[in-house]
N, C-alpha and C positions, 0 to 999 in steps of 0.2 A: 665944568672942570671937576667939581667935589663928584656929581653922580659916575663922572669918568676914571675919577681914581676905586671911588665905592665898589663898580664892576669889575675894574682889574684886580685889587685887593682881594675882593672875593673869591673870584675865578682862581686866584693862586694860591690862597690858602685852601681853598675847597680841593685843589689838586692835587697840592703836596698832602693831605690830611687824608684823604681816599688812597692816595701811594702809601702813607706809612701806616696805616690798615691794613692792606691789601699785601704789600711786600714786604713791611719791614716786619725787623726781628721786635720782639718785646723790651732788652735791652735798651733799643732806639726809640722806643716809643716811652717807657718810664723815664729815659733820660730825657724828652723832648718835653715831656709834664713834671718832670724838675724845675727844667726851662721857666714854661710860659706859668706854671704856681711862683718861682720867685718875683716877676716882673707882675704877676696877679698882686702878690704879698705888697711887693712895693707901692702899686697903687692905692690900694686900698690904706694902707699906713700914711700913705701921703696926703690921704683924700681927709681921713680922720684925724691925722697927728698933726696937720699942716705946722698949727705953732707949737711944737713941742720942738724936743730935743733928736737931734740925728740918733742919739743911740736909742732912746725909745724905738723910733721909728726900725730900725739895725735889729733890735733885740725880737720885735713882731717878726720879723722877717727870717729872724735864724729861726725861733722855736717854732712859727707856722710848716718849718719847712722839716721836722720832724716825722709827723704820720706821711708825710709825701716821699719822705725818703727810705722811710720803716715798708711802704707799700709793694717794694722789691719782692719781697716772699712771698705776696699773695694773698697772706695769710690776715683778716679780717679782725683776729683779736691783737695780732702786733702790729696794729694803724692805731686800736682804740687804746693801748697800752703807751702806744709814743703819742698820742693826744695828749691823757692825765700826765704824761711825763712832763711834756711842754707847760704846762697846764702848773703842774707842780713848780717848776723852776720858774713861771711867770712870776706866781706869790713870790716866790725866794725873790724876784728882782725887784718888784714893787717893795716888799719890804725895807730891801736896800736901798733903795732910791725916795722913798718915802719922805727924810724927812728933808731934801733938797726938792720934793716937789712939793712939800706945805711950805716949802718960804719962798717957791718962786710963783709970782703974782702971775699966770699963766691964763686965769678962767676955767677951771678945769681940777677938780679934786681929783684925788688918788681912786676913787671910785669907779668914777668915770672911763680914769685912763684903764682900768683893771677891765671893766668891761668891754673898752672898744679894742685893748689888743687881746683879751681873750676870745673876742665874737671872731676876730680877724684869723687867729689861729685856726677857730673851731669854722668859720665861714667857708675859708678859704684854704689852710693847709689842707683839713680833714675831707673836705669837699670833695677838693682834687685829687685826694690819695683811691677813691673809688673808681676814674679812670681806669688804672694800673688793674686795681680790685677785679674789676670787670672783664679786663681783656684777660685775663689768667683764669675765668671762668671756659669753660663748656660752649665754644660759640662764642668767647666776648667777643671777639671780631666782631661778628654780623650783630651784636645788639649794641656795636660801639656805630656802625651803621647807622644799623635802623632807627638810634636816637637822633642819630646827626642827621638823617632825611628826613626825621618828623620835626627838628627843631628849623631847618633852611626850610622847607616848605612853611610850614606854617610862619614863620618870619615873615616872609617873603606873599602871601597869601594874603594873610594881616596886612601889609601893609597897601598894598594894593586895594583891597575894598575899601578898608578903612578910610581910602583917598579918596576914594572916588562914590561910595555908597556909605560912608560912614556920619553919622545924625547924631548915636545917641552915647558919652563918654559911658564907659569903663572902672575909669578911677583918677577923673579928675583931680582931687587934690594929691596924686601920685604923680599920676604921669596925663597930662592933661592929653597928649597926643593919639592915646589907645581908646578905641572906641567899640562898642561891642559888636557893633557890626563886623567890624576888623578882626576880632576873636574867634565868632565863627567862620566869617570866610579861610581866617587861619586852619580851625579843626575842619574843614571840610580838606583845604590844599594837603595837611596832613595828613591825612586817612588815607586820600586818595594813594599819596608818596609811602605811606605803608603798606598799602595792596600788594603794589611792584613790589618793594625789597622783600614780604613775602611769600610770592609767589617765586622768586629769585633764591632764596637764602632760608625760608623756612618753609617747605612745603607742606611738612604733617602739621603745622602750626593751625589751630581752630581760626578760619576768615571770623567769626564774630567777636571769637576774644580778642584778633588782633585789634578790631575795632573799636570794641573797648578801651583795652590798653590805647594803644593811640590816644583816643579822645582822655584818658586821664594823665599820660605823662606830656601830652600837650598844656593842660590844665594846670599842671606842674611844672611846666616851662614858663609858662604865663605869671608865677605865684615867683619863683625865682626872676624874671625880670622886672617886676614889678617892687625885689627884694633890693636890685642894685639900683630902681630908681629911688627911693626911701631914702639911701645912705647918700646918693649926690644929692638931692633935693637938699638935704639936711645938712650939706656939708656946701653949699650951694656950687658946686661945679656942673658942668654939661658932660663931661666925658671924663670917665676913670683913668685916662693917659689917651696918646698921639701916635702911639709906638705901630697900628693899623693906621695910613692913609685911608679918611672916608667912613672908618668905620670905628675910629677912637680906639680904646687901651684894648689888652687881654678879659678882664671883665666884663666889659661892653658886648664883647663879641661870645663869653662863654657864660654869663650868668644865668639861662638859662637850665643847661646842660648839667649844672654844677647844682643845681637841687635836681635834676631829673637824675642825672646817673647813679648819685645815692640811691633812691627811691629804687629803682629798678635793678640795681645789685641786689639790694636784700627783699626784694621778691622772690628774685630768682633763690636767693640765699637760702631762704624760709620754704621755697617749695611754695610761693602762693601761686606765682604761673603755673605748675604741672607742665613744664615743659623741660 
């Protein structure tokens, strides 16, 4: 039953997410990563803040959603601007909340909290504002693509050998279930699934740097999933929300993506592709 919702799940979201690609306007698509960054923010706030206060939890959630909503322009310095904004205004609320969180016996100093909702704003808001970033690039389409075939094949690659040939862990005391055989089988499944898009979508693009590339924003998918098992382990849950049947929260399903699509805007940003 669970592998039966896992397949449908997928298949649905994989379809509407290649339609709103493919057809929709940019409007629809900043507004649909509004969306799935606020229900990211909540989990994450939920997962960290559990015995805190609802408006702690409330306050991650509005300022995260600052550089996500600044990302409307495009423009790369007003996301890093409504960051330190967020950022700013966090101080302002810690300050004010300060000294009603040293008299509440919670486990959890003013410190603490300052880092796990400033990691959450900077994890998650800022993360997700390079979506939008990317697709207002030159081609983001096709490299909103071509991340999202390297990250579903090699998912999906990984997990397959990793079951069936996999011997030697990974990173056991992270995620005991990933194993390195499962890693490469993933950078092979992805290489290959970057051939096609490509040969499809980039054809003066260099076959050896695509190869490259691949093999390192795979590596870099692997670095971000290995980021949101750290934060469940530590916060001891199995799944960042339920909101996917099969496949658990929005995090679950994008924490990959969400270090890779940074990485891969400011290449292009930088001029290090030449493409």
């Amino acid at each position: 039953m669970i592998k039966h919702q896992r397949l449908v799940t997928g298949l649905l979201v994989a379809g509407g997410w290649l339609l709103l690609l493919v057809k929709g306007p940019f409007w629809l698509f900043w507004l649909v990563f509004v969306g799935l960054g606020t229900l990211a923010l909540n989990e994450y706030f939920a997962m960290t803040l559990a015995r805190h206060s609802k408006y702690d939890r409330a306050t991650g959630t509005l300022l995260g959603l600052f550089p996500l909503l600044s990302a409307y322009e495009g423009d790369p310095e007003t996301v890093s601007a409504a960051l330190f904004i967020a950022l700013f205004f966090l101080i302002v609320y810690l300050l004010t909340r300060y000294p009603s969180l040293a008299r509440a016996d919670k486990g959890m100093n003013g410190f603490e909290i300052l880092m796990r909702l400033g990691f959450g704003i900077f994890y998650v808001g800022f993360s997700f504002a390079h979506f939008s970033l990317l697709w207002t690039m030159n081609g983001g389409k096709y490299w909103l693509i071509l991340l999202t075939v390297i990250t579903v094949f090699s998912d999906s690659a990984a997990y397959y050998t990793g079951r069936y040939l996999g011997r030697h862990k990974l990173a056991p005391a992270i995620s005991p279930g990933k194993t390195i055989e499962g890693m490469l089988g993933g950078l092979i499944g992805s290489i290959i699934a970057a051939i096609i898009v490509r040969l499809m979508f980039f054809p003066g693009f260099n076959m050896m740097t695509m190869v490259i590339l691949t093999v390192f924003l795979s590596m870099v998918g692997v670095m971000g999933d290995l980021t949101e098992s750290v934060i469940k382990r530590s916060m001891n849950v199995k799944d960042s929300g339920n909101i996917l049947p099969g496949h658990g929260g929005v995090l679950d399903r994008l924490d990959s993506l969400m270090i890779a699509t940074p990485v891969l805007f400011y290449m292009i940003h930088f001029g290090i592709l030449g493409y």
